[in-house]
N, C-alpha and C positions, 0 to 999 in steps of 0.2 A: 504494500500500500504506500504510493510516494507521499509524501509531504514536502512540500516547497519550501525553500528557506528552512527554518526554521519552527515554523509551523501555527506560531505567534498571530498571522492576519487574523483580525475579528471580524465576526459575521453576526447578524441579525437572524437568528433561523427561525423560521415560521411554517408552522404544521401547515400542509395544502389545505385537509377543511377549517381551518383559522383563514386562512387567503377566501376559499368561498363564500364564506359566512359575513368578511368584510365588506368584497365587493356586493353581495346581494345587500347586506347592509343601505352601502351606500346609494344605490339600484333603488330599494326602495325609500328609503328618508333623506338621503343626503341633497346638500340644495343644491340646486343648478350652475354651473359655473366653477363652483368650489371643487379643489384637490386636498385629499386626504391620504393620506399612507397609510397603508395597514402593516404593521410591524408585529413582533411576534415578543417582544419583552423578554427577548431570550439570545443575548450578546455572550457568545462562546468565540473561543478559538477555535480554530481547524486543529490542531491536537487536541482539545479538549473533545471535537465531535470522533475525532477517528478514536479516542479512550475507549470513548461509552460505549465506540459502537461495535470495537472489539469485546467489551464485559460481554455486553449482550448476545455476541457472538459463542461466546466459552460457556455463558449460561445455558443459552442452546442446545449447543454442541459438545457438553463439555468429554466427549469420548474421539470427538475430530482430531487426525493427524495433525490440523493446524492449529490445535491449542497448546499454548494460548496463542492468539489470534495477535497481540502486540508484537510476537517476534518477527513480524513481517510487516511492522512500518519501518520504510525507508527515506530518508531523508534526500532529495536533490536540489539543483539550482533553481532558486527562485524565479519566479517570470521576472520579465523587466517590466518593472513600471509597478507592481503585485502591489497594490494599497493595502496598509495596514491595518485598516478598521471600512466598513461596509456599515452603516446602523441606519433605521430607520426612527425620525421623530413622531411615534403617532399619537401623541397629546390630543391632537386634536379631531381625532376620529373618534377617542375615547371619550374626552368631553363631550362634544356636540349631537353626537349618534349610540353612543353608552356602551362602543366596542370593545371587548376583551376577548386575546385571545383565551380558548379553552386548553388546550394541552401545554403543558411544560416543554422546554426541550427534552428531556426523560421521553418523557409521553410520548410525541411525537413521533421522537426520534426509533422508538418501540414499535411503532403502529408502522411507520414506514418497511422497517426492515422487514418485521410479519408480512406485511403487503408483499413487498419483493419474496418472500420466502413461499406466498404461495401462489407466485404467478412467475414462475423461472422462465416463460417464454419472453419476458421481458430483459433476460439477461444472460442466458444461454442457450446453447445449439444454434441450428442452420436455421434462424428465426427472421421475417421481414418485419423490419420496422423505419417508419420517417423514409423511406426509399433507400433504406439500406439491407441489405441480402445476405445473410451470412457474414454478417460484420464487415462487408467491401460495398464500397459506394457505387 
């Protein structure tokens, strides 16, 4: 599993149905004209998300050859340009439209990997997806 740099960049991570729930939010009450971000109040590192997402993987798994699942982050060259921090202000979705997200990074981060775990045609074998065919464009 690479990690870039150091692995330090922060991220704003937001459960996909927290992102639905926003936009339909603002869909239906949000006023006309106005911009709101929906943010997920969950500012981790990218080490910090590939941690969790190894435990979750050993918790699993815990009989996989590749446990634990941490001795296969690797570290390489940072992109150029790699911003250190990504956050979103959403103060004001919260206020005006009474948004919060519902999952944790935890949570989330949990629900996601179940998802992929049980729909592997999203991430393995000779699968088409976006117009891509067996992994070749």
């Amino acid at each position: 599993m690479p990690i870039y740099g150091d692995g330090q960049q922060v991220r704003d991570w937001l459960y996909v149905d927290d992102h639905n729930r926003g936009i339909d939010l603002i869909i239906r009450t949000g006023r006309t004209g106005e911009t709101y971000n929906i943010g997920g109040n969950n500012e981790q590192a990218n080490l910090s998300l590939i941690h969790e997402l190894c435990a979750l993987l050993d918790a699993r798994f815990p009989a996989s050859p590749h446990a634990p699942h941490q001795q296969h982050i690797t570290y390489v060259a940072d992109r150029p340009g790699h911003d250190r921090r990504y956050a979103i202000d959403n103060r004001k979705i919260c206020r005006e439209l009474g948004y919060e997200p519902a999952e944790t990074f935890q949570s989330g981060l949990a629900k996601t990997l179940d998802w992929y775990l049980a729909h592997p045609e999203f991430w393995q074998g000779d699968v088409k997806l976006f117009g891509v065919h067996g992994g070749k464009a």
